[in-house]
LUMBA-996165 format. One record per residue (C-alpha): residue in one letter; x, y, z; residue number from 1. Coordinates in steps of 0.1 Angstrom, whole numbers. Layout:
N
(pt "A",(X,Y,Z),NUM)
...
***
This chain:
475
(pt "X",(0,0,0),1)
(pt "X",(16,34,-7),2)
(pt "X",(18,60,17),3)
(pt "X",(-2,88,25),4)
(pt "X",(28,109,45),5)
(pt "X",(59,101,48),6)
(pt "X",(74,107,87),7)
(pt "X",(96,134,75),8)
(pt "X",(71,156,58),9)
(pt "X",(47,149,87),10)
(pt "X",(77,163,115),11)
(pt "X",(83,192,86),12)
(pt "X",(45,201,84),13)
(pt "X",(41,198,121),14)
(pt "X",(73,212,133),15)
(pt "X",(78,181,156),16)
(pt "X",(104,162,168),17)
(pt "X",(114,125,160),18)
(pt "X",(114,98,194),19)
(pt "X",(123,67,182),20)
(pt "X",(131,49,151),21)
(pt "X",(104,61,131),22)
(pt "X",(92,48,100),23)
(pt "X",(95,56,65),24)
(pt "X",(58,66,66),25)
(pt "X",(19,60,71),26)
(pt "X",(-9,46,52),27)
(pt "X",(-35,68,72),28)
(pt "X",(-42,85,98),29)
(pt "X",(-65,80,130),30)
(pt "X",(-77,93,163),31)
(pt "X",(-94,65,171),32)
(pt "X",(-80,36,187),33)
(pt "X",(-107,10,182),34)
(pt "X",(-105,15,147),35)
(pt "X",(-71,24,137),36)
(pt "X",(-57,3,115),37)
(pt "X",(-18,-18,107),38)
(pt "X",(2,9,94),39)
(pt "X",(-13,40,102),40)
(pt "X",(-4,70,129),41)
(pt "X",(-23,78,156),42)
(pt "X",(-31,113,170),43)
(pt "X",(-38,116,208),44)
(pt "X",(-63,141,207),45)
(pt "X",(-77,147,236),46)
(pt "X",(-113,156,239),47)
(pt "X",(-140,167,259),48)
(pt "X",(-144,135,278),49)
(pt "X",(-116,117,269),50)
(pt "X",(-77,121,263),51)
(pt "X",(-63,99,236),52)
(pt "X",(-29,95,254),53)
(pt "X",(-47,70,274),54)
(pt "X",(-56,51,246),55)
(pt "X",(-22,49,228),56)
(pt "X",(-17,13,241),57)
(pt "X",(-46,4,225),58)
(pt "X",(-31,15,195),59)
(pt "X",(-4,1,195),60)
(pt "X",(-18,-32,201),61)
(pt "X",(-41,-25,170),62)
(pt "X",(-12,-20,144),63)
(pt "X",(-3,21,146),64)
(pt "X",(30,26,130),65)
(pt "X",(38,57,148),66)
(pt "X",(19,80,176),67)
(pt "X",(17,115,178),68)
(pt "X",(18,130,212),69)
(pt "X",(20,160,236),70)
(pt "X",(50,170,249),71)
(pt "X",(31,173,282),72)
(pt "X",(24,137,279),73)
(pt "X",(57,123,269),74)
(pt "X",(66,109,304),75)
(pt "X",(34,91,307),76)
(pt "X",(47,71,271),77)
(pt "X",(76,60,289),78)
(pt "X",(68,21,283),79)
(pt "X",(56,22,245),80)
(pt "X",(80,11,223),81)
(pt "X",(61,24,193),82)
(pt "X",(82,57,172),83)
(pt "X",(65,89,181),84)
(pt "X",(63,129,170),85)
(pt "X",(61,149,198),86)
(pt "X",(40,185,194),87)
(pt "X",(31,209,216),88)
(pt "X",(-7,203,209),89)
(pt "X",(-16,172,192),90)
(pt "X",(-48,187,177),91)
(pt "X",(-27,219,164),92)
(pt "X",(-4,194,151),93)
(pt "X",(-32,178,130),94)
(pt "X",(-45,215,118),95)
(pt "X",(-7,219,110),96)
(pt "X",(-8,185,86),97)
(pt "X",(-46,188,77),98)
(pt "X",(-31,224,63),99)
(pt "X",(-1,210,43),100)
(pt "X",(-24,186,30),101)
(pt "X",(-40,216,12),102)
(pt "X",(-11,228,0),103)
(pt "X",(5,198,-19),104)
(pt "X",(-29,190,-35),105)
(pt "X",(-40,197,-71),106)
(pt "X",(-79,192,-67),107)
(pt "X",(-104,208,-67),108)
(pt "X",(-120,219,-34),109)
(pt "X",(-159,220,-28),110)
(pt "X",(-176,231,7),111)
(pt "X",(-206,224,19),112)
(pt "X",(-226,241,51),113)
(pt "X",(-258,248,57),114)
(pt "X",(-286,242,85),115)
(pt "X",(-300,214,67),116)
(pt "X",(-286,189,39),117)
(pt "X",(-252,193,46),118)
(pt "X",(-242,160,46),119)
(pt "X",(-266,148,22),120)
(pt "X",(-250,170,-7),121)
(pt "X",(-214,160,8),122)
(pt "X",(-221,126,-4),123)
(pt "X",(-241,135,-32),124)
(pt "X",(-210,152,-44),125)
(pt "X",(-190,123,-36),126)
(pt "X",(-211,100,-56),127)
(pt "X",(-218,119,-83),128)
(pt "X",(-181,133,-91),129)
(pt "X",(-170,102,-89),130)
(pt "X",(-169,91,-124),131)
(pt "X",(-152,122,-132),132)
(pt "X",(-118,120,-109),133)
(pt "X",(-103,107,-73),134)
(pt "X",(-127,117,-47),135)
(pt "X",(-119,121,-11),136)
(pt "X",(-146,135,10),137)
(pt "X",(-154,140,51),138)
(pt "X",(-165,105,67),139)
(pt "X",(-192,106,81),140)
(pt "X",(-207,142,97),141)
(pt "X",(-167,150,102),142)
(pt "X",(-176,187,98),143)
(pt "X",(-159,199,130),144)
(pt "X",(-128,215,150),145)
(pt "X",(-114,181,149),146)
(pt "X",(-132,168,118),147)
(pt "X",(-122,191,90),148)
(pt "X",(-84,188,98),149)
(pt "X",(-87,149,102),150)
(pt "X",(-103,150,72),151)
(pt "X",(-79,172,49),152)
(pt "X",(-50,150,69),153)
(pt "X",(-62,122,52),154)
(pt "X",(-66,134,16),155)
(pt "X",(-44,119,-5),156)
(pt "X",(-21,142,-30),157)
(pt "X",(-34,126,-61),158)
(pt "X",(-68,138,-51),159)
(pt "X",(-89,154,-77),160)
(pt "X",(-117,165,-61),161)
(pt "X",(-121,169,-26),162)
(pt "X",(-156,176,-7),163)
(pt "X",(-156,188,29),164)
(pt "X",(-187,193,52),165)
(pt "X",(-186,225,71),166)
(pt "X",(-210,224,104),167)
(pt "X",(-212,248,135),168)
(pt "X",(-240,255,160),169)
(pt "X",(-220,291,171),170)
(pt "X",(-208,321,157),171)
(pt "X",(-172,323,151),172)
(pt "X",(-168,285,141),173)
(pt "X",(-170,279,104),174)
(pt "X",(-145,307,97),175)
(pt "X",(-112,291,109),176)
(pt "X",(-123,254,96),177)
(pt "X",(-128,274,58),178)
(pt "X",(-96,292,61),179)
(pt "X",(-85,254,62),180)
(pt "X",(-103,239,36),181)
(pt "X",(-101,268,8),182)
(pt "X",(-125,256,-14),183)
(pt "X",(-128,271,-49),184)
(pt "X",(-168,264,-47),185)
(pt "X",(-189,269,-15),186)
(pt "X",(-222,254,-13),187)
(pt "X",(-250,270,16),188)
(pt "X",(-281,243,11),189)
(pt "X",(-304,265,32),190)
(pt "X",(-308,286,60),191)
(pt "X",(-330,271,91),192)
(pt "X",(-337,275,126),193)
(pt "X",(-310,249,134),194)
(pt "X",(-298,252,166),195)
(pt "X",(-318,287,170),196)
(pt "X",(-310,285,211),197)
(pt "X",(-277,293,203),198)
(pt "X",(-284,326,178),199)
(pt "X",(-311,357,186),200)
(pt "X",(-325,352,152),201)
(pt "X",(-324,330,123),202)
(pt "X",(-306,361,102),203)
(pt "X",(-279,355,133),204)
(pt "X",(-276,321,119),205)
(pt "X",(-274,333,85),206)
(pt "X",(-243,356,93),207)
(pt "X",(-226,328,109),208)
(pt "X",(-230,306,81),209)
(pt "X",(-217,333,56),210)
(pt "X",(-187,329,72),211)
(pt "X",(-175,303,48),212)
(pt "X",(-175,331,19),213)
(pt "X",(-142,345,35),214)
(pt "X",(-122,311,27),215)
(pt "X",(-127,309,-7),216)
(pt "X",(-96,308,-27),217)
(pt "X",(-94,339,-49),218)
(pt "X",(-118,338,-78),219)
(pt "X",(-139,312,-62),220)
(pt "X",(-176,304,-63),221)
(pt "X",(-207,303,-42),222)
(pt "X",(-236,286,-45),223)
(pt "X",(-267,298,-30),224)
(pt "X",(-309,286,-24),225)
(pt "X",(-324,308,-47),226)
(pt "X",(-350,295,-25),227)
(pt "X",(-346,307,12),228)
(pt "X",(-357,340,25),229)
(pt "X",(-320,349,34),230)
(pt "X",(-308,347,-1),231)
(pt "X",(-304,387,-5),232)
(pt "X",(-282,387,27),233)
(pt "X",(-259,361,18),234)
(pt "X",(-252,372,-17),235)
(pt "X",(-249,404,-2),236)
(pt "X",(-226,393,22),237)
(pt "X",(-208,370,-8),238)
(pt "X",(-203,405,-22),239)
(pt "X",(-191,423,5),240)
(pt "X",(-162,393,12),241)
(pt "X",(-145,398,-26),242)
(pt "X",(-169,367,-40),243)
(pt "X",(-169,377,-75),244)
(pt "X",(-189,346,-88),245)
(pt "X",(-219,340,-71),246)
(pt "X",(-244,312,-85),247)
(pt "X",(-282,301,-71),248)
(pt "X",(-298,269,-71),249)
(pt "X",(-338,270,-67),250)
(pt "X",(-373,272,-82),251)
(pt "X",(-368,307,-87),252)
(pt "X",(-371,317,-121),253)
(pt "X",(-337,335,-117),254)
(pt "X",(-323,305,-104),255)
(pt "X",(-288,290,-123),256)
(pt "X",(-295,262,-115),257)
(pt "X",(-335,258,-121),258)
(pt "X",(-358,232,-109),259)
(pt "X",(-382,231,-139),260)
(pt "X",(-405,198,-125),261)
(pt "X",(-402,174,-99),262)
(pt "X",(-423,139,-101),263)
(pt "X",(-413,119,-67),264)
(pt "X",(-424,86,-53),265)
(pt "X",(-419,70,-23),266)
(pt "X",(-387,52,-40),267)
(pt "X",(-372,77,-61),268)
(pt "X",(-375,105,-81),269)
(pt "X",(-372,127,-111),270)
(pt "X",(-363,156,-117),271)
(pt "X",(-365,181,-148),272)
(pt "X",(-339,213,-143),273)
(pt "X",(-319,239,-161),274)
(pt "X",(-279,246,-166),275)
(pt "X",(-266,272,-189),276)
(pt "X",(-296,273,-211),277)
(pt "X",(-302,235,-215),278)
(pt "X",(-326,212,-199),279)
(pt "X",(-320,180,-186),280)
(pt "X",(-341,152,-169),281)
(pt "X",(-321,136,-139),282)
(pt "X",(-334,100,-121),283)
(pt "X",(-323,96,-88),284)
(pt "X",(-322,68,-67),285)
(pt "X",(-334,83,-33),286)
(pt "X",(-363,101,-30),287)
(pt "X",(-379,135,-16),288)
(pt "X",(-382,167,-31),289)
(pt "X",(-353,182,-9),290)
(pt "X",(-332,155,-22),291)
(pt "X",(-339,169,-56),292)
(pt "X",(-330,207,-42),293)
(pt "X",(-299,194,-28),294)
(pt "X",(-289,177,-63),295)
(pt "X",(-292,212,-79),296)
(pt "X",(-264,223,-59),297)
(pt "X",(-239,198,-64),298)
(pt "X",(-248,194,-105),299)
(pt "X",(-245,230,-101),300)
(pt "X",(-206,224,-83),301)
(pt "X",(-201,197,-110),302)
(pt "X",(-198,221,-135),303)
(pt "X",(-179,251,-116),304)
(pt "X",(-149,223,-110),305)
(pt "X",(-149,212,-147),306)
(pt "X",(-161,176,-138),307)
(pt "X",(-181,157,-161),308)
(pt "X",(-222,169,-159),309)
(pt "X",(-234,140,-182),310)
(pt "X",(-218,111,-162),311)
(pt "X",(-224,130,-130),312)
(pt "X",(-264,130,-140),313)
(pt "X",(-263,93,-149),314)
(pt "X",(-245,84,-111),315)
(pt "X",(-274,100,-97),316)
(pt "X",(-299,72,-104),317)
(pt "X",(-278,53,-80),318)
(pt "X",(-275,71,-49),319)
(pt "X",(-285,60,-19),320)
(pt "X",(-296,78,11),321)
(pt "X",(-277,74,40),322)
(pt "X",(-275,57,76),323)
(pt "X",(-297,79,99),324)
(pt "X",(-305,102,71),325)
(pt "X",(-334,87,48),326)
(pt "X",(-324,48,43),327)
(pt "X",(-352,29,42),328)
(pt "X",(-357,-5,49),329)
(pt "X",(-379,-31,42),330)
(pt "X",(-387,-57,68),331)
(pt "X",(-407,-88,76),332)
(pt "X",(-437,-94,98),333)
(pt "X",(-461,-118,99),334)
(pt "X",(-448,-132,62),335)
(pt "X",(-457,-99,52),336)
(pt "X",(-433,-66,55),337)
(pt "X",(-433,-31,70),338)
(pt "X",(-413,0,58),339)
(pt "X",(-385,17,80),340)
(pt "X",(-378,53,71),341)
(pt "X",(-344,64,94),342)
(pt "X",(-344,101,96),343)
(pt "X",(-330,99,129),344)
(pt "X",(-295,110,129),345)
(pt "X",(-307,150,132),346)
(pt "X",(-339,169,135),347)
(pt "X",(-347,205,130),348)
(pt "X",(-384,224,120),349)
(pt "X",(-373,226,83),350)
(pt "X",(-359,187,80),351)
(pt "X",(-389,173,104),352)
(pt "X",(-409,193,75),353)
(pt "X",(-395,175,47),354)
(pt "X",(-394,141,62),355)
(pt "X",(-431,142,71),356)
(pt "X",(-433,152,31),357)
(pt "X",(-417,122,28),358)
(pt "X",(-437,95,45),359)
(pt "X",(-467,114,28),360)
(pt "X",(-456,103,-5),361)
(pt "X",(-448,67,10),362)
(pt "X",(-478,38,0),363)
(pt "X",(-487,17,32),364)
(pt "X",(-495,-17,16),365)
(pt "X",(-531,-32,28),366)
(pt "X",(-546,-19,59),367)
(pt "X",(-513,-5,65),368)
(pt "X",(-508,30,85),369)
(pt "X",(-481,60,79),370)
(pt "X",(-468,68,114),371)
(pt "X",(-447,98,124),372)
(pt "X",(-421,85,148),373)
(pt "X",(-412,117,161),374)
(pt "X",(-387,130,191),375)
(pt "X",(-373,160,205),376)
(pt "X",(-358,190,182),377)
(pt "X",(-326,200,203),378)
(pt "X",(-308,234,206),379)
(pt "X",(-338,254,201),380)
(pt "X",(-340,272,234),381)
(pt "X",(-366,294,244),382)
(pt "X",(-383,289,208),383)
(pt "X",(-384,252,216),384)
(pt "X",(-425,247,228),385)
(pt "X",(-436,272,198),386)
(pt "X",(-413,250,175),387)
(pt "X",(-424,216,186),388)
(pt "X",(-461,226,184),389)
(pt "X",(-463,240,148),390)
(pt "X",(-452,207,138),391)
(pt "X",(-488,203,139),392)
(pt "X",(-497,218,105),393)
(pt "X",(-474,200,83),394)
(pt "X",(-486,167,97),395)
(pt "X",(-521,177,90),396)
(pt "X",(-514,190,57),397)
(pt "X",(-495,156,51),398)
(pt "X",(-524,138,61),399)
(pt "X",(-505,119,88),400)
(pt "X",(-528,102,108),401)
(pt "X",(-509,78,134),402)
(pt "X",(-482,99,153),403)
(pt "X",(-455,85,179),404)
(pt "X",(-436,108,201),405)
(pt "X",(-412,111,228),406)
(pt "X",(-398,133,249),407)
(pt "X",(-404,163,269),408)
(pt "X",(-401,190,238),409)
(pt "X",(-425,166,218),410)
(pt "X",(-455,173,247),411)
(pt "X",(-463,204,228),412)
(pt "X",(-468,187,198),413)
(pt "X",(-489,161,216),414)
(pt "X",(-511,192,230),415)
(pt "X",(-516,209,194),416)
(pt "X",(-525,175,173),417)
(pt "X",(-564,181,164),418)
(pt "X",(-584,147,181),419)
(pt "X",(-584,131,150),420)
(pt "X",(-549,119,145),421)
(pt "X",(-538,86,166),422)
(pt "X",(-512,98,193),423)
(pt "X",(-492,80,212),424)
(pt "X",(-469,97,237),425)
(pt "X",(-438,85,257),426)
(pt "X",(-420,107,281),427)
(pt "X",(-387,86,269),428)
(pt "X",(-373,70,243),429)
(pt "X",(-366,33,254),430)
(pt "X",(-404,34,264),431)
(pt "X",(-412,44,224),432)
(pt "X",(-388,19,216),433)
(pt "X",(-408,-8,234),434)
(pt "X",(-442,5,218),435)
(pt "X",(-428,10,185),436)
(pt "X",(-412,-26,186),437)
(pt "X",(-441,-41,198),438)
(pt "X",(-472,-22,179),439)
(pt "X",(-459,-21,141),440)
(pt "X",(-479,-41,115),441)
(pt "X",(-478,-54,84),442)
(pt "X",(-482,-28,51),443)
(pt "X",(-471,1,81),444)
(pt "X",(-449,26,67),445)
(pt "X",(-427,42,101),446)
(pt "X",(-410,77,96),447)
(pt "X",(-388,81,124),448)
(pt "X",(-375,115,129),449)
(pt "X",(-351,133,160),450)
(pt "X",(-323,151,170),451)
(pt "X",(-296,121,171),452)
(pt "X",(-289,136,208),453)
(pt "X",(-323,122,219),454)
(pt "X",(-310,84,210),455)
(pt "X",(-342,73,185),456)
(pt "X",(-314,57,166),457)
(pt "X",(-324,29,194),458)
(pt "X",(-356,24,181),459)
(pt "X",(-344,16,146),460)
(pt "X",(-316,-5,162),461)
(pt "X",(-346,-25,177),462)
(pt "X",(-369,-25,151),463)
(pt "X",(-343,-37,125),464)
(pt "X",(-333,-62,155),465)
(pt "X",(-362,-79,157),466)
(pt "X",(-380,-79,120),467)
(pt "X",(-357,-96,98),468)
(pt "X",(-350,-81,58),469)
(pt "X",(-376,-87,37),470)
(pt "X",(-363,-112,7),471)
(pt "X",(-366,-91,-23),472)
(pt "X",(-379,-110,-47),473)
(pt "X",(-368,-92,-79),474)
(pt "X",(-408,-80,-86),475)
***
């Protein structure tokens, strides 16, 4: 396998200092210890709750080639006989590689925040740049202090086109993670009232998330929801940072990137949309309506890095929604099946609104039911009964009639619901769990839909641990 640094370049990038024999290099790079893997270096990071000095046995024992550690620390190594580089700081060390890593590459360098989608259209660029070029993108929702320079650490200097995933949930955050990444395109999906406990107001969020115009490598692009009510500010704001190139993605008739018609199923969908004059029809293999908004964006990016728009179209019948994030699955009861929808990895007004859309365009099969599974939004503060409650009127609009909630936000909803939808309320999850577990049926089609903070990933775990996959069959 070849190597992704070699030890001297990672001692010249990091301005460390050699202890040991070390190595001629590393395959990769980790900061975990359970999942590090023969060959590659491990940075002791330590966190909020723990400190990965303590783990570097672990390592060791697990394959790492070399360790990178404090300097602070050192004594405490004494007994490892793995090669280290000693820093000051091992996560300013990584910053230090992460930003090197930038430097020696040739790619081209997309961005991606937003309040909602952001990792969606992170791995809808991944997929659908694929065809065109090496990819390396953020695992997972690596979109952190610690995630983006892990992630730009770990890009490979052949790279061709790298994608990074920008988050924050405070002012101030997203501009030194940019300055990082220096992406020639940057992509805002949309601006929500994510995490609105932590801003005044939702144009407060909007600021914070313009924040990533101020990395963009000279003559750089921007993307922008033709869309959202914030548009004006952000290009204005795009403006005021030296953006000269500033692009929009939308239903707006003065949109770059148009959505001319959308015709979605519970499945998949199509979508009919505009670039540079032309129309094109697009099939894509996941489905919901903000899936097609969020594949404007990154056709749109497709074409500002020079990548190939006609193979990128053609992956997009392919793509798959993600762990947590839309994945369905299809499982067996009684010799019959249900249908899982996991939207639970993150939950805000705007996403909860889009995956109730969602399960409304879903067919129960039979006497089967659509059921909201629905718990807490988190990080809204003292908006968080008002915001919980006027989840109401998109479940009625939806039709929805069989709604399952936990958690002490969700009791507002459970107050607004008119008497005619089915609700069934748990003040905590592992009770919902045991409902949910015990009180699907055949043809039922289950939506379920939180803030991943609240832990309903434990009532998928459950429901996909009891119901077995349904065979497909091939019809």
């Amino acid at each position: 396998m070849s190597l992704l640094w070699t030890s001297k370049d990672m001692i010249a990038a990091m301005g460390g200092r050699p202890f040991g024999t070390l190595p001629e290099g590393v395959t990769g790079i980790s900061i975990d210890s359970r999942s590090i893997k023969p060959g590659e270096a491990f940075f002791a990071i330590r966190g909020d709750r723990f400190d990965g000095h303590d783990f570097a046995s672990m390592a060791m024992a697990h394959g790492a080639a070399l360790l990178i550690v404090s300097e602070a620390r050192l004594p405490a190594m004494g007994r490892l006989t793995v090669p280290m580089i000693v820093v000051e700081d091992v996560l300013a060390g990584l910053g230090r590689l992460g930003a090197a890593a930038r430097q020696r590459t040739h790619a081209k360098i997309v961005a991606v925040t937003g309040s909602v989608g952001k990792t969606t259209t992170k791995e809808m660029l991944r997929h659908v740049l694929s065809p065109s070029g090496n990819v390396h993108a953020s695992a997972a929702s690596f979109n952190n202090h610690w995630g983006v320079p892990l992630t730009l650490a770990r890009m490979p200097h052949d790279t061709e086109f790298g994608v990074f995933e920008v988050g924050m949930n405070h002012p101030g955050e997203i501009r030194p993670l940019v300055t990082m990444i220096q992406p020639h395109v940057a992509i805002i999906t949309t601006i929500a009232p994510a995490h609105l406990g932590n801003f005044s107001d939702i144009r407060e969020i909007a600021a914070a998330k313009a924040e990533i115009f101020e990395g963009l490598v000279p003559g750089g692009h921007v993307v922008l929801n033709r869309d959202n009510d914030q548009y004006d500010f952000l290009e204005s704001a795009a403006k005021a940072a030296g953006v000269e190139h500033v692009h929009s993605f939308g239903q707006h008739a003065r949109a770059d990137y148009r959505l001319v018609e959308f015709n979605g199923s519970g499945e998949s969908s199509t979508l009919w949309l505009t670039i540079g004059g032309e129309t094109l029809e697009a099939a894509i293999g996941a489905p919901g309506r903000h899936i097609a908004e969020n594949a404007l964006a990154a056709l749109g990016a497709v074409t500002l890095v020079g990548a190939d728009l006609e193979k990128a179209i053609a992956a997009l019948a392919t793509l798959q929604p993600e762990k947590g994030r839309g994945r369905r699955h299809k499982l067996t009861i009684g010799g019959r099946h249900f249908t899982l929808i996991d939207e639970s990895y993150n939950a805000n007004p705007t996403s909860m609104a889009a995956a109730i859309s969602l399960l409304a365009a879903s067919s129960p099969e039979g006497k089967g039911r659509r059921i909201a599974v629905l718990g807490d939004m988190l990080e809204m503060g003292d908006h968080a009964q008002k915001m919980h409650a006027d989840l109401a009127a998109p479940l009625v609009a939806a039709g929805i009639e069989h709604v399952w909630l936990a958690g002490p936000e969700m009791a507002a909803l459970k107050d607004a619901l008119p008497e005619n939808i089915h609700v069934e309320y748990r003040e905590t999850t592992g009770e919902l769990a045991d409902f949910a577990v015990a009180s699907v049926g055949p043809g039922d089609v289950l939506m379920i839909k939180s803030s991943l903070g609240t832990g309903f990933g434990k009532i998928v775990a459950g429901l996909l641990d009891k119901y077995p996959a349904f065979p497909d069959t091939g019809r």
